[in-house]
N, C-alpha and C positions, 0 to 999 in steps of 0.2 A: 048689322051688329059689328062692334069697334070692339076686338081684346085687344090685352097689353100684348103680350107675346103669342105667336105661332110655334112652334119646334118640330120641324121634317123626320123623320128618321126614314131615312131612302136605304131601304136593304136588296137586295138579291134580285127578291121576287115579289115585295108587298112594299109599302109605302105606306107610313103610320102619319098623321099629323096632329098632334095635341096641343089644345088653346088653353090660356092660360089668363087670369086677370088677377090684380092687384101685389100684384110682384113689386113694385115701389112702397106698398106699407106693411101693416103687422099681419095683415090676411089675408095672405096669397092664395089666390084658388082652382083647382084643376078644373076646368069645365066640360071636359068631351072628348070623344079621339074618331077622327075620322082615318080609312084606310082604303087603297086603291092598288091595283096592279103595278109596278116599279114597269117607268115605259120605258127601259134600256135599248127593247127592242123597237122601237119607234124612232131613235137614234135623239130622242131627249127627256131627261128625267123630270122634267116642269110639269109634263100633260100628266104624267103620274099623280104630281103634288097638287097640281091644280082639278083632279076630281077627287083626289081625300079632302082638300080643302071643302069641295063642294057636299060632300056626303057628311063634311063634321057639322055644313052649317045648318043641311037636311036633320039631322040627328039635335042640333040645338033649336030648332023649330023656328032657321031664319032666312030669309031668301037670299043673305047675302053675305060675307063674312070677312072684315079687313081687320089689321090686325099695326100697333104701332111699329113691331121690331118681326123680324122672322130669320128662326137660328135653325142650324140641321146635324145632324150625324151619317153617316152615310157610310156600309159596308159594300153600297153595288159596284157593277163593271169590277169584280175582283178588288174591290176594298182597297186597302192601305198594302199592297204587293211591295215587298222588296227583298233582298238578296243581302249578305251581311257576311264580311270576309275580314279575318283575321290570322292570326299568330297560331297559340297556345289552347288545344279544346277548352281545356278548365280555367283558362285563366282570360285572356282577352277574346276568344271568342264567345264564349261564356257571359262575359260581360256585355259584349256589344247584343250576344242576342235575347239577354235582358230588357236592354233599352229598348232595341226596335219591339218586343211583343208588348213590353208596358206601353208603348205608345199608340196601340191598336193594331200593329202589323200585321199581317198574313205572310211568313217568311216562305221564299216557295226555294229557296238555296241558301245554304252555310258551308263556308269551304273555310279550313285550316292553311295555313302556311303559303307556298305560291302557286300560285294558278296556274296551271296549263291548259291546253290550247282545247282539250275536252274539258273542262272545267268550263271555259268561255263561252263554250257549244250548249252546254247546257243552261247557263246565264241567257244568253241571246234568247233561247227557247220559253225561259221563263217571264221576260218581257217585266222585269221590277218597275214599281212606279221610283224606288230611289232606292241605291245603293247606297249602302253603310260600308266604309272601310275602316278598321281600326290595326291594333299587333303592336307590341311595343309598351314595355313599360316608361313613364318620361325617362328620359336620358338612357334609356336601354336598345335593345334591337330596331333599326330603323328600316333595314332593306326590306323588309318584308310586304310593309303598306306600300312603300313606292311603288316596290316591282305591281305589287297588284292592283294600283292606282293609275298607274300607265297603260297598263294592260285591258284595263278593263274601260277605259278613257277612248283609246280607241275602239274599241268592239261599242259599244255602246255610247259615244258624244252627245247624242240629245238628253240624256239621261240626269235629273237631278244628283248629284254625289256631296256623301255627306261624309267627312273626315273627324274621327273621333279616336286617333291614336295616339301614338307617341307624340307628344310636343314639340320634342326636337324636331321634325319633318314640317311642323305648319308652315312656314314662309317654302320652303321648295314646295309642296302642296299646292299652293295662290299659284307661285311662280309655273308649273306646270298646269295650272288648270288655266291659267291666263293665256300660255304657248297655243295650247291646243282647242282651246274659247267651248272650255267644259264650264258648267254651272255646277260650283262647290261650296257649299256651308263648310264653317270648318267651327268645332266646339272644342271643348276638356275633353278630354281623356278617360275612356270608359272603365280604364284600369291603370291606373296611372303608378302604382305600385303595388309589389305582392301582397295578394290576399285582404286589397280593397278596392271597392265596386265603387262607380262616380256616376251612374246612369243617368240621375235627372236631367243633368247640361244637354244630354243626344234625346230625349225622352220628350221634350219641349220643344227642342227643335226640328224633330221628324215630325211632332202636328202641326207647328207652323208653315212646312214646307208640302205638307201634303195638303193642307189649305190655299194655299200661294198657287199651286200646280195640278189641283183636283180637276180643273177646267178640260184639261189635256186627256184626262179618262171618255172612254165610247161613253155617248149619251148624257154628259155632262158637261158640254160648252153653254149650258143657259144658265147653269144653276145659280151663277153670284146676278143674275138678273131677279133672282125670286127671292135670293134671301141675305138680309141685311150686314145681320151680325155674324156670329165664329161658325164654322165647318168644320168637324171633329169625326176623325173614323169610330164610328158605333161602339166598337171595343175599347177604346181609348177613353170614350164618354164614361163610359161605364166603370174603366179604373180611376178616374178622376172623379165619381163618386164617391167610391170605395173607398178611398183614400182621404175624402171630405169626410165621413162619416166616422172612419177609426178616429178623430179625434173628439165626436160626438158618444161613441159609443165603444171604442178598446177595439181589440183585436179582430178582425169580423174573416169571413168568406163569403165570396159571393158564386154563384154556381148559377151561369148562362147556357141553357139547353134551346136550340134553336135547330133547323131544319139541315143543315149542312152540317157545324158543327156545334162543338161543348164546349163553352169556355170557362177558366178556373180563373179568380180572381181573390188575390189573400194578402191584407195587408198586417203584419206583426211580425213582431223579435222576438218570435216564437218563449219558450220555457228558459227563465235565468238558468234552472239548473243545469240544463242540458248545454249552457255556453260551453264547457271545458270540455265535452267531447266531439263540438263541432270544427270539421275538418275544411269546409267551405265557405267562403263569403255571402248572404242568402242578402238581396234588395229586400227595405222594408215591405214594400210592393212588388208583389211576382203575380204576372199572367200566364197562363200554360193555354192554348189552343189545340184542342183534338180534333183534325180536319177530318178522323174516320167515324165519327160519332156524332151524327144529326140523325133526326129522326125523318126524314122525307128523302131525301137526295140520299144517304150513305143509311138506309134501312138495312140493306143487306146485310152492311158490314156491322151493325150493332145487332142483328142476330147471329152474329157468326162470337162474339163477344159474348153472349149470353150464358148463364150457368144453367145448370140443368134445371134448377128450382124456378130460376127467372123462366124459363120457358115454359114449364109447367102454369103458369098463370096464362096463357098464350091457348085460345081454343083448336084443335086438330087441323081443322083447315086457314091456319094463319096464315101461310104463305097467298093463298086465294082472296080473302078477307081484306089485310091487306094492300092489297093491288088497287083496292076502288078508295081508299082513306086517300084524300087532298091533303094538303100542308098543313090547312087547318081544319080539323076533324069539323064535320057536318052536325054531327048529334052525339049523345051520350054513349053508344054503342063504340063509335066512332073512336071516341076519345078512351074508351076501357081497353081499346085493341094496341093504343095508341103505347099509355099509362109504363106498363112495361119495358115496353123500350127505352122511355124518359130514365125510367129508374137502372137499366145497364148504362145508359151516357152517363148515367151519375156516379155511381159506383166508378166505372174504370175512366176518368177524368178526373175522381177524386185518388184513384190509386198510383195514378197517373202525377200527380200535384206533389203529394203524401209523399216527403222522407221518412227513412227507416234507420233502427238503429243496426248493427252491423258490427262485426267481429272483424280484425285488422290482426296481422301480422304487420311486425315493428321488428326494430334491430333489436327493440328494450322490452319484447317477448307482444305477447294478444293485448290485444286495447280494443276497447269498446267505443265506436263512432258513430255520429249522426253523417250520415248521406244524404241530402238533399232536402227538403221543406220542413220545417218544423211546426206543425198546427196544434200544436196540445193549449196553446195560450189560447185558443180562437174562441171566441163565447157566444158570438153570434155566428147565424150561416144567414143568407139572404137568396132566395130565391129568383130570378127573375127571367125574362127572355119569355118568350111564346110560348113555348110547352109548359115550364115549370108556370105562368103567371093566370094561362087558362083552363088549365085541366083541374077539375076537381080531384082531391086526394093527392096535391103532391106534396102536402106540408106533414100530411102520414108517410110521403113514400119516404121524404129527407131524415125523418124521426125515425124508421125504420133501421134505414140506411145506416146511420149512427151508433147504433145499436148494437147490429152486426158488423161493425168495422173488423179488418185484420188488426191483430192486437201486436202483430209485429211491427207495422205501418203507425206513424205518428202523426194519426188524426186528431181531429177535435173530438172533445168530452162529449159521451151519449147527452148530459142533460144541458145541452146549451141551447141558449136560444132562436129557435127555425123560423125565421119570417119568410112571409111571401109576396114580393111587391106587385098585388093585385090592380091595379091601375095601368103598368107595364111602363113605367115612367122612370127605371134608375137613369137609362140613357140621356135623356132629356132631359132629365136634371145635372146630368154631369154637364153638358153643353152651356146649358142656363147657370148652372155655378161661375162662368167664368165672368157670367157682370153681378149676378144678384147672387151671390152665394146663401145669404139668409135665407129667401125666398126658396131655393131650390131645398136646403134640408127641410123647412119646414113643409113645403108640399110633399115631399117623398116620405118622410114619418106618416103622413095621410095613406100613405097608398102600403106602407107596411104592415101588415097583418101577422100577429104575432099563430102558431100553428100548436 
């Protein structure tokens, strides 16, 4: 059997492959999804794809399955890792660490102003797939990215380095990274003047280079053998759905519960009203990653999150119980034990996401401020990722959820609309958005299920 397109999604621990046909005309069609163990440990990720490939085409009742194009996403060997150093918390680091999470990142360090030599210790320990430098507004503050551009140029030289600050530094930037024969993208300026955001230029660029250089990850020197077209980190796919969709559908959120962590995804300019009391720059597109809230690997730590009502839904011997539940629940039992916890990653990811409005002393006496996210515009929520796509009841859990929001917290309206993308396809179609865009909304409306 011949599809048009293949789409990998190589995560952690599983490996998803979803076929796909008539992507060139008006009926595009999701055909099946095969899944396999992620063979990281086998020291390449092929043998993984290549028995989802073979279980999707068991599953399509065919002996064999090629396919024209084959595209992938990929969070394994620690994902899109980088490290992101700037100037100013609120202002250019702020900014840069915008970019890198919209682009799918796993930031495992953020350092302010200059580095020092524990600063570098703990860099080296975090081993980034690319350093982002920014600081400096253009024509402002310049010492700060060099110093920390040098600095880190040494300790780390095989290291992709991506320059996204003050303008005024780019030519000495080249000129230093030529000396020292470091590999540097250099973009716009993440913050290029007070109290405005430029993200997209570093946003683009960190996926192109984590494509360019994904080879260089354990277990990922075959992968551009197996697959044709674009290589996008998972999370990254998934905000460049998110993103394709707000202009189908307004304002949305999308809420990824997965086995490690929870990821928040929200594209909107939030409430006109609320412009004159916001104090911050917010990107149309904001990702937030809660690396303490997955439901397999960081259990613990989302029953330590837990309120006291959430745990009451939790039978006496939970801790024992449990201990035998796999990544992905076995039967219905399984998955009730599971339910709860989905629903704390949700909650405190969303709280997490969620600006508040906030009482300010001023010279010109108390002023009333937005701090941080603004969701009241949001109308849709989106469901997706492993837990949220195959446990039954989690389109009750999210209605729930809504319901009982903090009312100090500026979340989305109780009566908005809760989908849930039952197919498991937003990643894969963010991926596929970037040759077939029509193709990929119109499969993914298929796979949303209003709640």
């Amino acid at each position: 059997m011949r599809v048009d397109l293949l789409i990998a999604e190589i995560g952690s621990t599983t490996t998803v492959v979803n076929a796909f046909s008539g992507i060139h005309g008006e009926s595009p069609r999701f055909l099946g999804q095969g899944l396999a163990a992620t063979s990281i440990g086998e020291g390449d990720v092929t043998l993984g794809l290549d028995r989802a490939r073979e279980q999707l085409a068991r599953i399509l009742g065919v002996s064999s399955l090629e396919s024209e194009e084959v595209f992938a996403t990929s969070s394994a060997a620690g994902g899109l890792s980088m490290t992101v150093h700037g100037l100013v918390p609120e202002m250019t680091v702020r900014a840069a660490r915008e970019a890198a999470l919209g682009s799918g990142a796993v930031l495992k360090a953020v350092t302010c102003g200059h580095l020092r030599d524990h600063d570098i210790q703990g860099i080296l320990a975090a081993r980034p797939r690319i350093i982002l430098i920014a600081g400096g507004t253009d024509g402002g503050e310049r010492e700060t990215a060099l110093h920390n551009f040098i600095k880190l140029a040494e300790a780390l030289p095989g290291t992709p380095f991506l320059y996204a600050g003050n303008a005024a530094n780019q030519d000495e930037i080249r000129s230093l990274a030529r000396e020292k024969e470091i590999k540097v993208y250099v973009t716009e300026n993440v913050y290029p003047s007070l109290d405005q955001l430029n993200i997209e230029p570093a946003r683009a660029l960190i996926q192109a280079i984590f494509e360019e250089h994904i080879v260089e990850a354990p277990g990922m020197a075959h992968i551009h053998e197996a697959v044709t077209g674009p290589i996008m980190p998972t999370p990254g796919a998934v905000m460049a759905m998110a993103e394709i969709l707000y202009g189908e559908m307004g304002d949305l959120l999308a809420l990824d519960v997965g086995g490690a962590t929870t990821d928040v995804h929200s594209v909107t300019r939030g409430n006109e009203a609320l412009n004159e009391f916001r104090i911050d720059p917010e990107p149309l597109a904001k990702r937030t990653v809660e690396g303490d809230l997955g439901v397999y690997v960081n259990r613990e730590h989302v029953l330590d999150a837990m309120s006291a009502r959430e745990k009451e839904s939790l039978p006496k011997d939970y801790q024992n119980l449990l201990r035998s539940v796999p990544e992905v629940p076995g039967d219905q039992d399984q998955a009730a034990l599971i339910l709860p916890l989905v629903r704390t990653c949700c909650r405190e990811a969303l709280d997490r996401h969620a600006g508040r409005m906030r009482e300010q002393y001023t010279p010109q006496g108390r002023r009333t401020v937005v701090r941080g996210r603004d969701l009241t515009a949001v109308r849709t929520l989106i469901g997706t990722g492993g837990a949220l796509t195959r446990l039954e009841g989690a389109g009750d859990l999210l209605n729930d959820l809504l319901r009982e929001a903090d009312p100090e917290r500026l979340y989305p309206p109780p009566d908005l609309n809760v989908m849930i993308d039952r197919d498991y396809l937003m990643a894969s179609c963010g991926v596929m958005a970037r040759s077939y865009p029509a193709a990929a909304v119109r499969i993914l409306f298929q796979s949303l299920t209003r709640e």
